[in-house]
C-alpha positions as CSV (number, residue, x, y, z in Angstrom):
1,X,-48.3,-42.0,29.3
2,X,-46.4,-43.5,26.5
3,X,-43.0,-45.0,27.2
4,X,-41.6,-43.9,24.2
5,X,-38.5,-41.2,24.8
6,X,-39.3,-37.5,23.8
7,X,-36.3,-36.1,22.2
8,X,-36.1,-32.5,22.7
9,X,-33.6,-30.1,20.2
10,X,-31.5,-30.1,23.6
11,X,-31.1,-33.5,24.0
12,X,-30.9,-34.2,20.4
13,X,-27.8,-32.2,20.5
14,X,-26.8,-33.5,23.6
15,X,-26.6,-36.9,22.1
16,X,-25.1,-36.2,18.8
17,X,-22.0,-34.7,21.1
18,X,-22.0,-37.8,23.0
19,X,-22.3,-39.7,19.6
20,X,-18.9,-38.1,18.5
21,X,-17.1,-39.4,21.9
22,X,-18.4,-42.8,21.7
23,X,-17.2,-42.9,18.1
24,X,-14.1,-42.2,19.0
25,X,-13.6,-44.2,21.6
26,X,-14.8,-47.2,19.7
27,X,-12.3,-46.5,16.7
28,X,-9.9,-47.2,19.6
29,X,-11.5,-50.5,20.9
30,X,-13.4,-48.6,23.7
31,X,-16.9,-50.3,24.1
32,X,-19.8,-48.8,26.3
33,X,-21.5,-51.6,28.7
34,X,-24.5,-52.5,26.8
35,X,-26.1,-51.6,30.0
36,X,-25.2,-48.5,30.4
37,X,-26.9,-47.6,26.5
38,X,-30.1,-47.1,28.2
39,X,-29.2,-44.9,30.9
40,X,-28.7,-41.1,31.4
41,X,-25.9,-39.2,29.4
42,X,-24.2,-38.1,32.0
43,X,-23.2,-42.0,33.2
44,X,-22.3,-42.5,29.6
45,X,-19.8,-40.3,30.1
46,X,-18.0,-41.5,33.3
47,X,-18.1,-44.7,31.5
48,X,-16.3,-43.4,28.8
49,X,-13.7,-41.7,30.9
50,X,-13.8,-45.1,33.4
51,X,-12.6,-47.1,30.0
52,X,-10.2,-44.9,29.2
53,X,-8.5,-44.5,33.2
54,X,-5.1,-47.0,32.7
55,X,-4.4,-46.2,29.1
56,X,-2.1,-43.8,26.7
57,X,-4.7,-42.8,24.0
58,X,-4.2,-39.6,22.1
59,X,-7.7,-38.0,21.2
60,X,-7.7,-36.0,18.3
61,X,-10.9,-33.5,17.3
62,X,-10.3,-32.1,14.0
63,X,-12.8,-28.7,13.1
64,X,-14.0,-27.9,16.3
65,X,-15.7,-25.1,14.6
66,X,-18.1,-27.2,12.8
67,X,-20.1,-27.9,16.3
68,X,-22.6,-25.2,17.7
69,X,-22.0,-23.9,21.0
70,X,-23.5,-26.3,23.2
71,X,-21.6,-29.3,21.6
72,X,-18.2,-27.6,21.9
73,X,-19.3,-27.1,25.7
74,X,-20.1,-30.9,26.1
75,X,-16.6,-31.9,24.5
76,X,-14.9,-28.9,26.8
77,X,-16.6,-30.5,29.6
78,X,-15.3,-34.1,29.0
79,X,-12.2,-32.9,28.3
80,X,-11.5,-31.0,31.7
81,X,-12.0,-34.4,33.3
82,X,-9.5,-36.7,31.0
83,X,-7.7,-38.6,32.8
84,X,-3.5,-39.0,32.5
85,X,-1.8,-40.0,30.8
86,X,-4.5,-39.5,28.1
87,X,-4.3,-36.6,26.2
88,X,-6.2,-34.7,23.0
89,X,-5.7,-32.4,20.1
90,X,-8.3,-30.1,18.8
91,X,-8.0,-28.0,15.8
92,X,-10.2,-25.2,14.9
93,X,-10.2,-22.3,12.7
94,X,-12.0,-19.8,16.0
95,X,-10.3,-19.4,19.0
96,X,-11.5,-21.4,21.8
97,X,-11.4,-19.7,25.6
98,X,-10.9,-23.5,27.0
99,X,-8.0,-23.9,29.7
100,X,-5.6,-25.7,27.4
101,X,-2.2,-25.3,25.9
102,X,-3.3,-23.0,22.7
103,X,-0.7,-23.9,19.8
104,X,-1.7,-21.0,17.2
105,X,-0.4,-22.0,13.7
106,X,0.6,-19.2,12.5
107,X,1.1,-17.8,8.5
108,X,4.3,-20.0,6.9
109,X,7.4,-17.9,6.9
110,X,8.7,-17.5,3.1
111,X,11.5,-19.9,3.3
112,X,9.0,-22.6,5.0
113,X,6.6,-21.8,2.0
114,X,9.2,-22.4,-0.6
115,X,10.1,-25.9,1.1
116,X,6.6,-26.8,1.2
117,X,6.7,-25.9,-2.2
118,X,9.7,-28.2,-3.2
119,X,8.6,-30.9,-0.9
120,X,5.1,-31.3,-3.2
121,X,7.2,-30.5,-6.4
122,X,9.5,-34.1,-5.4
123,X,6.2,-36.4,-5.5
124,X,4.2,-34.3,-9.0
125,X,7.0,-34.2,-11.7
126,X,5.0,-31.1,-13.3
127,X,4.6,-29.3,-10.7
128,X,8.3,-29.3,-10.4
129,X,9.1,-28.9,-14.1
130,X,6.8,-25.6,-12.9
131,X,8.5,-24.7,-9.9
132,X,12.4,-24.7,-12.0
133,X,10.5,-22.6,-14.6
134,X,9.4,-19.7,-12.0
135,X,10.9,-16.6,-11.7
136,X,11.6,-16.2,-8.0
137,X,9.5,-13.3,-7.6
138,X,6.5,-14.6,-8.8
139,X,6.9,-17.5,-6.0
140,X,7.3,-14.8,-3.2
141,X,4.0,-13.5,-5.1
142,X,2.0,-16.8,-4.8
143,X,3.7,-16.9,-1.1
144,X,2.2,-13.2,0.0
145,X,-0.9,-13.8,-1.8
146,X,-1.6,-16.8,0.1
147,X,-0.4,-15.3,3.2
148,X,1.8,-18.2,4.7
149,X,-1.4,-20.4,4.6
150,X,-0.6,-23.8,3.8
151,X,-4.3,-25.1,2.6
152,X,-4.2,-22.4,0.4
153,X,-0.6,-23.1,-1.3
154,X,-1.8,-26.6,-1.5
155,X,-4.7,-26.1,-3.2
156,X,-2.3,-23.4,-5.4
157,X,0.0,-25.7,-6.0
158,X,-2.5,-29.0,-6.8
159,X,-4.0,-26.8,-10.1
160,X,-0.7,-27.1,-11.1
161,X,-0.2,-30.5,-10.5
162,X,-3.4,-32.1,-11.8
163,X,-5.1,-29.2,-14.0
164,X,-2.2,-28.4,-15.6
165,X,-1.9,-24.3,-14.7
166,X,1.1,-22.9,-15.0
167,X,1.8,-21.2,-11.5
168,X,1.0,-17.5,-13.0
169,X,-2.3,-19.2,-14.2
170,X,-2.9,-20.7,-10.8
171,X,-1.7,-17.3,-9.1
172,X,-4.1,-15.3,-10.6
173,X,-6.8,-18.0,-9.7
174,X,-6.0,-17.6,-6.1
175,X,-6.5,-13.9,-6.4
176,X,-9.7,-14.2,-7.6
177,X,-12.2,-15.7,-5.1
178,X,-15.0,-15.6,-7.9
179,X,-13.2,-18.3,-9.8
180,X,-11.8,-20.1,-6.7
181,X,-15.6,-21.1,-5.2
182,X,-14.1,-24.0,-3.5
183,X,-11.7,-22.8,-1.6
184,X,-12.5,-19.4,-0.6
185,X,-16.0,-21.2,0.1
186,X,-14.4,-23.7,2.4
187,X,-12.5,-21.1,4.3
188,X,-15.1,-18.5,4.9
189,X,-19.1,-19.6,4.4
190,X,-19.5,-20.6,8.0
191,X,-18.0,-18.0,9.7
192,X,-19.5,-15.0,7.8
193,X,-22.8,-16.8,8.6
194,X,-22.2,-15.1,12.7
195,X,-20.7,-11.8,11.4
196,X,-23.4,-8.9,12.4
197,X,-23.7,-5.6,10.7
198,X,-21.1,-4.1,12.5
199,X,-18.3,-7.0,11.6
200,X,-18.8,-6.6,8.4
201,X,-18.4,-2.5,8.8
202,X,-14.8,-3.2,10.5
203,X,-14.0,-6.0,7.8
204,X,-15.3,-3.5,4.7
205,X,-13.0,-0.8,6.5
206,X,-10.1,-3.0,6.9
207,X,-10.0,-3.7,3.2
208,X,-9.2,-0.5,2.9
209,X,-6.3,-0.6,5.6
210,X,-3.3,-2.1,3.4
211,X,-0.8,-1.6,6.7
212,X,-2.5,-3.1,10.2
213,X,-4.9,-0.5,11.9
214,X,-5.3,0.9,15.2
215,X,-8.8,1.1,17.1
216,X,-9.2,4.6,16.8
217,X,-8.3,5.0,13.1
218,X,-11.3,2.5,12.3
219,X,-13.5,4.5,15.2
220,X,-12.4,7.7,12.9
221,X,-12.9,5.8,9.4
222,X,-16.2,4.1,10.1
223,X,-17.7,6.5,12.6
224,X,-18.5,3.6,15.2
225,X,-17.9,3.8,18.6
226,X,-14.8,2.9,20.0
227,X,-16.7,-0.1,22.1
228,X,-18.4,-1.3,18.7
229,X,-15.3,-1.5,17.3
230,X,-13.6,-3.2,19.8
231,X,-16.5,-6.1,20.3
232,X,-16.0,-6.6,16.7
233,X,-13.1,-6.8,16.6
234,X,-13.1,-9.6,19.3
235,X,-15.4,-11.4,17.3
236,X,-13.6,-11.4,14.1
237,X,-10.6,-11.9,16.0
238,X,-12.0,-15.4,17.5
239,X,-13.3,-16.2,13.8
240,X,-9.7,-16.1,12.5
241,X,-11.1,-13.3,9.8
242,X,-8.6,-10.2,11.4
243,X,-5.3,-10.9,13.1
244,X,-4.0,-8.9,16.0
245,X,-0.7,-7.7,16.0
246,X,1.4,-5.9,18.8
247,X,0.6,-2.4,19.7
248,X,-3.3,-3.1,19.6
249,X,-3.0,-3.3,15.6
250,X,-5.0,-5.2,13.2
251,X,-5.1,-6.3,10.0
252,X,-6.2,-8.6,7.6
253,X,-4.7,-11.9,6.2
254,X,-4.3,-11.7,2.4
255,X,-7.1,-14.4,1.7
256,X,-9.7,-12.7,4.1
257,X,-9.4,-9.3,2.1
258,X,-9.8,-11.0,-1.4
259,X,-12.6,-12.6,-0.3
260,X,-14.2,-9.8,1.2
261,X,-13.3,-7.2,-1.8
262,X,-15.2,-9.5,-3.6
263,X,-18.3,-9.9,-1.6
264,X,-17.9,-5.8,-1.2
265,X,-18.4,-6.2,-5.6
266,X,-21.8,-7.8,-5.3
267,X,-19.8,-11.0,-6.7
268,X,-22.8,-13.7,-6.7
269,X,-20.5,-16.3,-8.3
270,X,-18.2,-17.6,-5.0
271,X,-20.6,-19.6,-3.9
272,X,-20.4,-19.7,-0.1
273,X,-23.6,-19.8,2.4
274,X,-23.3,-15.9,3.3
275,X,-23.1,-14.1,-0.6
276,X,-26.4,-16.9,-1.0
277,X,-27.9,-15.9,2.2
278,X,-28.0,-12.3,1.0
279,X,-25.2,-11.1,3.5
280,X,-23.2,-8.3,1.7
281,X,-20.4,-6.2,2.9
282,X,-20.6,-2.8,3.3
283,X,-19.4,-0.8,0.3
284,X,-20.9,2.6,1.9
285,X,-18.2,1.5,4.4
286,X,-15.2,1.1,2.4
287,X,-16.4,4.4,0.5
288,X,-16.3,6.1,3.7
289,X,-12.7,5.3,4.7
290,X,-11.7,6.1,1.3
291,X,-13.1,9.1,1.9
292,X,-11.4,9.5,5.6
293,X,-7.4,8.9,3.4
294,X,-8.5,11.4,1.0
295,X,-9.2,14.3,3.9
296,X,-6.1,12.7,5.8
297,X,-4.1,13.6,2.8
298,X,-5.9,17.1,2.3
299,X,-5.4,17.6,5.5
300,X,-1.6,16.7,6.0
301,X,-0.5,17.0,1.8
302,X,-0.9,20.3,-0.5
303,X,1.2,22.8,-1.4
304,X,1.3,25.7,0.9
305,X,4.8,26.5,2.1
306,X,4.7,24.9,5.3
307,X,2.9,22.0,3.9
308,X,6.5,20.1,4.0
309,X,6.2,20.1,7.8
310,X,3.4,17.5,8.1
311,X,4.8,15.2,5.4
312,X,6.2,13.0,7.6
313,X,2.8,12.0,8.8
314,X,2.1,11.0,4.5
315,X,5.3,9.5,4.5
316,X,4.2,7.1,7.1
317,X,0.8,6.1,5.9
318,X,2.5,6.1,2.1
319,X,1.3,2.6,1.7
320,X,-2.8,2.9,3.0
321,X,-2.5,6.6,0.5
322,X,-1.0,4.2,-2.6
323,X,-3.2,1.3,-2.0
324,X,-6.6,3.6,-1.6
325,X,-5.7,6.0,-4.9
326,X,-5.3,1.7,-6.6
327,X,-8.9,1.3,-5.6
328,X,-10.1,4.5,-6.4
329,X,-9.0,4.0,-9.9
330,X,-10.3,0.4,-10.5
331,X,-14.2,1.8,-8.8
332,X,-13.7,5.0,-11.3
333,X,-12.7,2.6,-14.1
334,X,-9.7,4.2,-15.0
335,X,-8.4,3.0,-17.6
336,X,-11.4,2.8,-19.5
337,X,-15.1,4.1,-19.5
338,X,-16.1,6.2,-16.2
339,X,-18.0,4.1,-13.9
340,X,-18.3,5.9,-11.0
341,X,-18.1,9.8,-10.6
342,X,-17.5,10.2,-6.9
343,X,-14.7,7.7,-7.2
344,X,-13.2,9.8,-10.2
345,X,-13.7,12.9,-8.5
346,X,-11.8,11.3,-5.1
347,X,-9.4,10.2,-7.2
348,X,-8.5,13.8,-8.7
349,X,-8.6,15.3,-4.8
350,X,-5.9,12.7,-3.3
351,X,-3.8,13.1,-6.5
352,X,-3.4,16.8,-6.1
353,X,-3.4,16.8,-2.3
354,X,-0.2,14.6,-2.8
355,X,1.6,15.7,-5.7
356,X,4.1,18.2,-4.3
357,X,4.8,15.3,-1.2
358,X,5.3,12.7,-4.1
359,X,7.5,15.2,-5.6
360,X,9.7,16.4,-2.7
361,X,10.1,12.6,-1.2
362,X,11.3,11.3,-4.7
363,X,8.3,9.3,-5.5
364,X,8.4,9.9,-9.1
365,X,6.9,6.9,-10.7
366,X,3.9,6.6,-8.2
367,X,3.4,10.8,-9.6
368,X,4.0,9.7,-13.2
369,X,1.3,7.2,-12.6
370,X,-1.2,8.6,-10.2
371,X,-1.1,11.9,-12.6
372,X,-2.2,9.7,-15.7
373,X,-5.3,8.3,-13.9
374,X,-6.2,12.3,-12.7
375,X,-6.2,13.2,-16.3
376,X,-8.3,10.6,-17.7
377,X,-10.9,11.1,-14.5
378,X,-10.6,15.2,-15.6
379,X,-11.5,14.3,-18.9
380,X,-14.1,12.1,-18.3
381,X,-15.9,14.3,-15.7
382,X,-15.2,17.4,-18.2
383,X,-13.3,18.9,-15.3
384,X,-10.5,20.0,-17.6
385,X,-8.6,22.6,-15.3
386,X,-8.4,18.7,-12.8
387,X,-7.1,17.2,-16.4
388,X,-4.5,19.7,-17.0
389,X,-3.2,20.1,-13.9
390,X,-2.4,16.2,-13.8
391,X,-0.9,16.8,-17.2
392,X,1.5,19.2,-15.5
393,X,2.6,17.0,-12.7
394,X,3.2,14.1,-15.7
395,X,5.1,17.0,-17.9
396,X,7.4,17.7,-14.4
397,X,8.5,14.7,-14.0
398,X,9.5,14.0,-17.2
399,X,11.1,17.4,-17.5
400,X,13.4,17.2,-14.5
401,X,14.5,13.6,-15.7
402,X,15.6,14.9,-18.7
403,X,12.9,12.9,-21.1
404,X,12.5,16.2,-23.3
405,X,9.8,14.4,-25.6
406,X,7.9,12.9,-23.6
407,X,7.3,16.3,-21.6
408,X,6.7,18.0,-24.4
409,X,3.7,15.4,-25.3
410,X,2.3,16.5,-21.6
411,X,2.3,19.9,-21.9
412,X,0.5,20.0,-25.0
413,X,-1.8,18.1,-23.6
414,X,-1.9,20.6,-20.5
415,X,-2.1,23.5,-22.9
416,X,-5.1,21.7,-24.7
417,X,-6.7,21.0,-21.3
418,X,-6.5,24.8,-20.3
419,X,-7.6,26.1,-23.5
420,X,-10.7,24.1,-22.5
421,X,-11.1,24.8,-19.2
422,X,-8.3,26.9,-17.2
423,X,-8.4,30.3,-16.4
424,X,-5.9,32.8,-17.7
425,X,-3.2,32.0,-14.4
426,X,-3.2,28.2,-15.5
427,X,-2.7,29.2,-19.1
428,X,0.5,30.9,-17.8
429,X,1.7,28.1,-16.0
430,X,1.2,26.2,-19.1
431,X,3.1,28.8,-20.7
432,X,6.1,28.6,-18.4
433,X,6.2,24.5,-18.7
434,X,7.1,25.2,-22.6
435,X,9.2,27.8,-21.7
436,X,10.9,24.6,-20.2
437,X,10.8,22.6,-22.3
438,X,12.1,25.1,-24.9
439,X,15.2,25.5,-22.6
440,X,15.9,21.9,-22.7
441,X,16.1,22.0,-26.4
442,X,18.4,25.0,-26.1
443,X,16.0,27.0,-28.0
444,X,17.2,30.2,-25.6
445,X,15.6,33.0,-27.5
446,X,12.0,30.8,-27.7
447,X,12.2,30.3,-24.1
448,X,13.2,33.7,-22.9
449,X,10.1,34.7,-25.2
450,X,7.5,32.2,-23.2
451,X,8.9,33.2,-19.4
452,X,8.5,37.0,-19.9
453,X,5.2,36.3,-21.0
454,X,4.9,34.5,-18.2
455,X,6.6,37.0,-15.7
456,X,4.2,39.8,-17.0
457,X,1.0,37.5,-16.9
458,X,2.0,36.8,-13.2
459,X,2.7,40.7,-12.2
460,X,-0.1,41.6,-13.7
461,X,-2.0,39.2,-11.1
462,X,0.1,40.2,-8.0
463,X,1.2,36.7,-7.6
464,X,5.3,37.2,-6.3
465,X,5.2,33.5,-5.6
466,X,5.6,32.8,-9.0
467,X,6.6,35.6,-10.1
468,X,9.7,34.8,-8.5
469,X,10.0,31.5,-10.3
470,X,10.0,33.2,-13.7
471,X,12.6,35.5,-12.6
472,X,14.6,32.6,-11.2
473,X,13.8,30.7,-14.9
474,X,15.3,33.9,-17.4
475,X,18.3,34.0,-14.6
476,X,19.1,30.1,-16.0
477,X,18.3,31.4,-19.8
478,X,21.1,34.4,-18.9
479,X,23.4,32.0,-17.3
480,X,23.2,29.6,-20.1
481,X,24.0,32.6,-22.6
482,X,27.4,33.5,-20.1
483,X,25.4,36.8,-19.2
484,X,26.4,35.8,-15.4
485,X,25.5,39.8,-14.0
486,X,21.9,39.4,-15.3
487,X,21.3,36.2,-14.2
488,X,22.8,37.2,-10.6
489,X,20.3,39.7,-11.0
490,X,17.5,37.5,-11.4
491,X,18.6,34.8,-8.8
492,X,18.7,37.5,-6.3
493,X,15.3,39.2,-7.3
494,X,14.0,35.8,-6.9
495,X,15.6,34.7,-3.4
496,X,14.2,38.5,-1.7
497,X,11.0,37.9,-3.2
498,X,10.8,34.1,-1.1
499,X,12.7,35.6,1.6
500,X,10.2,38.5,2.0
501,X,7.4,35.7,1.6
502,X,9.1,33.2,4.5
503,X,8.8,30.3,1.7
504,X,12.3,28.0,2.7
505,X,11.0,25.9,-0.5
506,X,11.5,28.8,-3.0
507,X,14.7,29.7,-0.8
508,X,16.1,26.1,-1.7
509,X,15.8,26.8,-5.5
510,X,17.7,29.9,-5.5
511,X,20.1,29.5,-3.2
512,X,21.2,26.8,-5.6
513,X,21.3,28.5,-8.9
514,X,23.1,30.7,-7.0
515,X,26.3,28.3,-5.6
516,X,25.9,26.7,-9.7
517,X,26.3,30.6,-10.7
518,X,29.9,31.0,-8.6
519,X,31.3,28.0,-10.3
520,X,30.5,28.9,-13.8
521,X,32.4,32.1,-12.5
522,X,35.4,29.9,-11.1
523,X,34.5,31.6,-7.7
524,X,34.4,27.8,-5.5
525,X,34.8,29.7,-2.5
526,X,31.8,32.3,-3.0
527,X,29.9,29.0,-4.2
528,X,30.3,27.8,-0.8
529,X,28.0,29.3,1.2
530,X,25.4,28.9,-1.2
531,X,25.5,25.0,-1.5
532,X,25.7,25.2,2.4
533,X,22.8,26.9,2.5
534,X,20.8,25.1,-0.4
535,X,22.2,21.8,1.7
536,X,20.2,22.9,5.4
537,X,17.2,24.4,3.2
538,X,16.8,21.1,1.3
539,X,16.8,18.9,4.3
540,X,14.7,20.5,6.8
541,X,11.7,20.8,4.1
542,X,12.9,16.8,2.3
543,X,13.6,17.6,-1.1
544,X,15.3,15.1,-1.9
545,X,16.4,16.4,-5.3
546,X,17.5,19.8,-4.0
547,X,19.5,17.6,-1.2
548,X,21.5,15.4,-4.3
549,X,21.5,18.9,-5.9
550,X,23.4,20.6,-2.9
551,X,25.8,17.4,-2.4
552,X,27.0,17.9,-6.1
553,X,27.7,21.6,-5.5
554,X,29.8,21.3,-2.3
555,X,31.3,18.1,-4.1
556,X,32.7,20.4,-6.8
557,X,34.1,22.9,-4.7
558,X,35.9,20.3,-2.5
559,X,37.3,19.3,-5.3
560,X,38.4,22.6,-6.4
561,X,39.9,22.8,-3.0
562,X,42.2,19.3,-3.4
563,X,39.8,17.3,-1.1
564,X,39.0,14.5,-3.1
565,X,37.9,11.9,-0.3
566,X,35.7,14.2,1.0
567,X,34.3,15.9,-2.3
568,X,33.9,11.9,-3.5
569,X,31.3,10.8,-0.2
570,X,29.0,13.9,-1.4
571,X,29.0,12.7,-4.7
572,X,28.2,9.1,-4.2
573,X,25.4,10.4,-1.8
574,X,23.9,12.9,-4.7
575,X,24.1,10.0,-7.4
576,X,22.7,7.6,-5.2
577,X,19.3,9.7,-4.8
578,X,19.7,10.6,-8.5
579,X,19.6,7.1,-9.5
580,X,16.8,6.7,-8.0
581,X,14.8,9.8,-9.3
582,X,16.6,8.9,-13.0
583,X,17.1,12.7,-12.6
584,X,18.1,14.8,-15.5
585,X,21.7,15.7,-13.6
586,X,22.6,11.9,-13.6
587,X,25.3,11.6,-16.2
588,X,26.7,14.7,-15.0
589,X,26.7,13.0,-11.5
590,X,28.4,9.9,-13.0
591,X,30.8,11.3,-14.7
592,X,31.8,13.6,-11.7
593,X,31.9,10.4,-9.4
594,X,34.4,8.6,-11.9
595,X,36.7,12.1,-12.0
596,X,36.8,12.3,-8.4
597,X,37.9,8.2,-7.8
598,X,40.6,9.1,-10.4
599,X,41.9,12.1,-8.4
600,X,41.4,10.6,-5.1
601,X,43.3,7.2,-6.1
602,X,40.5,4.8,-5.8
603,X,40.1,3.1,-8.7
């Protein structure tokens, strides 16, 4: 037998833990008996904690994380049994499940970002030069991009100092974990080393996830079990990759999803142990949850004429729906060459499963844009009915804001998109939108022309929905022209035909045109009812332009009626959603606002 000691992987481990105590203790002039060198582990230690019984020494552990599981046991172990006064700190980026005072550091707040900020700016004269030169915005930018975390500003912040970045330059580096190998490496390689095949399932869906996520929605998204999800969840949790918020919500930090969109890319170029290791995450995931917010917006979006009734579930998931059409648009490659079809043709369902919720909640811009990405997927897929269909949603918008030209550009484009593609019913539409446009230009005789050909086009087709919105469009050509008895005649054709149909949308419109009919008549008090009704109509189904149009009307018959305080509230209300829409009514608005502060002695 040889008297030589056989060192098993155990106690290899063993005495590298030990190691790290005895270190430590040394550094604070803590000395093992020689004696004690040769004996078992386990007296090394009580010697240890015997030389440290009588003292006030502050122990301090820094990257727990770094040890495997046995060695962070050991440590555990010897820390149960410190004795007072003695005390230690341990940092680490996992949860431990040790009995200790846990102090999480949490994300910075803004404010506590922006002193850290100034505080490095005081000792790197550039960096400050920097900081005076930056728009405040883009500082609450490199703040949300590095979500609050403090290595990451630093290491922000230092580009500018000693590479000479400007802070947009270092920004945009921080964004992108391809170029930032370093310190997306440090950060993630060793924990996405543990994550299993179902971790990197939750973290692929979570990507998608732009507001903090609920158990069930990812059990939904993901088609894992609820228990998967939730063990996951644990684990990625404990890793410090998903935070968990109140109401059993999750989400991810800022840093975690940018590096995880960009494993999700195939991105080879970052550099850390688990992209070189092979470990990928799962883009057939995130596909599948873009899939689940495109049927959640099928499902809860359209334009059937109850469909305003579940828009209050859209209107609360607005954020997920705006950040998953984003990323549907950069897979498709739009702008640019088609790269991938079943991201186009996603793309094209979630835009018109949203339009007429976009449209009724007053979010304009995000249609304007949303619209031009649907008619450059149409296009590219050769789906040109998809392409002009998006070209009328752009052309709407642009109509009802009053920016003639620019509407007229989109429905030539829809009329060249449905001379491609569209049948004969999207041809009329088409028709109708230059009718329009016509109008706007106060060519009266064009567009009476355009909505009878409409109107017959529509009859001939039995569709009363829209035949009723030609008839409510020659009834604003008659008006326009002072022949008020015709176009009372068409308002009211129009209104039976929606009441007859149930459709409170239609109803909205005409009820309207109706009130705006009795004051071109000087008839404020037969205008009345109308606005009243427009007013209740609007609400209950949220159009919000109808709602500003409503609060105009009843504003000009209170003031026909001497009640300028009152007639000036409605007003400020209607212009205050018109701003926002930069509606077509808006100088109207304005100027009645100004009147009414004259005649109500507030000015």
């Amino acid at each position: 037998m040889s008297d030589r000691e056989v060192v098993t992987p155990a106690l290899a481990r063993a005495k590298r833990a030990l190691a790290i105590l005895e270190e430590q203790a040394a550094s604070f002039g803590i000395r093992i008996p020689v004696d004690l060198q040769i004996e078992l582990e386990e007296k090394r230690r009580r010697a240890l904690l015997d030389a440290l019984r009588g003292r006030r020494t502050l122990l301090i552990w820094d990257n727990l994380e770094t040890l495997n599981a046995e060695e962070r046991e050991m440590i555990a172990e010897f820390l149960r049994k410190l004795p007072t006064p003695n005390k230690a700190i341990i940092t680490s980026r996992r949860r431990t499940g040790e009995s200790a005072l846990t102090i999480r550091l949490d994300r910075l707040s803004e404010s506590e970002a922006l002193e850290l900020m100034q505080a490095k700016g005081r000792s790197h004269p550039r960096l400050a030069q920097e900081l005076n030169a930056t728009k405040p915005e883009i500082l609450t930018a490199l703040y949300q991009a590095s979500g609050g975390n403090p290595l990451a500003l630093d290491w922000t912040l230092g580009h500018v100092a000693h590479k000479g970045y400007s802070i947009c330059v270092a920004l945009e580096r921080l964004r992108n974990a391809a170029k930032s190998a370093d310190l997306y490496g440090f950060l993630f390689a060793d924990a996405a080393q543990t994550l299993s095949e179902n971790d990197c399932t939750v973290l692929s869906a979570l990507v998608v996830f732009l507001t903090p996520a609920r158990t069930t929605a990812l059990a939904d998204a993901t088609d894992l079990a609820i228990t998967e999800i939730q063990v996951s969840l644990e684990q990625l949790v404990t890793l410090s990759l998903v935070n968990d918020l109140d109401g059993e919500r999750f989400g991810l930090h800022p840093l975690t999803r940018t590096y995880v969109r960009a494993a999700m890319g195939g991105t080879d170029t970052i550099g850390t142990a688990s992209l070189a290791s092979g470990i990928r995450f799962d883009s057939a995931a995130q596909r599948k949850v873009l899939r689940y917010w495109v049927d959640f917006a099928q499902r809860y979006g359209g334009y059937g004429e109850d469909a305003y009734k579940t828009y209050d579930k859209l209107e609360a998931e607005w954020q997920n729906l705006e950040g998953v059409a984003t990323t549907l648009g950069e897979m498709a490659g739009i702008p640019g060459a088609l790269k991938d079809r079943q991201a186009a043709q996603m793309l094209i369902d979630l835009e018109s499963a949203l339009f007429n919720f976009l449209w009724f909640r007053g979010y304009w811009d995000e249609a304007v844009r949303s619209g031009e990405w649907c008619y450059q997927a149409g296009k590219a897929l050769n789906q040109w009915s998809d392409a002009g269909w998006s070209a009328y949603h752009i052309a709407w918008i642009y109509y009802n804001r009053g920016e003639t030209d620019r509407a007229a550009s989109w429905v030539a484009q829809m009329a060249e998109a449905m001379d491609w593609g569209g049948s004969r019913m999207e041809k009329a539409v088409a028709i109708g939108l230059q009718g329009l446009i016509a109008e706007q230009r106060q060519d009266w005789a064009e567009a009476e022309r355009l909505y009878r050909e409409r109107l017959a086009i529509y009859r001939e087709f039995g569709e009363e929905e829209r035949e009723a919105l030609a008839l409510n469009d020659l009834g604003t050509v008659a008006r326009s022209q002072r022949d008020y008895a015709r176009a009372e005649s068409y308002y009211k054709q129009a209104l039976a035909i929606e009441e007859k149909l149930g459709n409170k949308q239609g109803q909205t419109i005409y009820c309207g045109n109706l009130g705006l009919l009795a004051l071109y008549r000087n008839r404020p008090m037969a205008a009345r009812p109308w606005f009243e009704r427009e007013l209740t109509l609007a609400q209950e189904v949220g159009r919000q332009d109808q709602v500003a149009d409503a609060q105009t009307g009843l504003a000009r018959v209170l003031e026909e009626e001497g009640r300028y305080v009152e007639a000036l509230l409605l007003a400020l209300a209607a212009l205050e959603i018109q701003e926002r829409l930069r509606d077509q009514n808006l100088d109207f608005s304005r100027r009645l606002v100004e009147r009414l502060r004259r005649k109500a002695g507030m000015e």
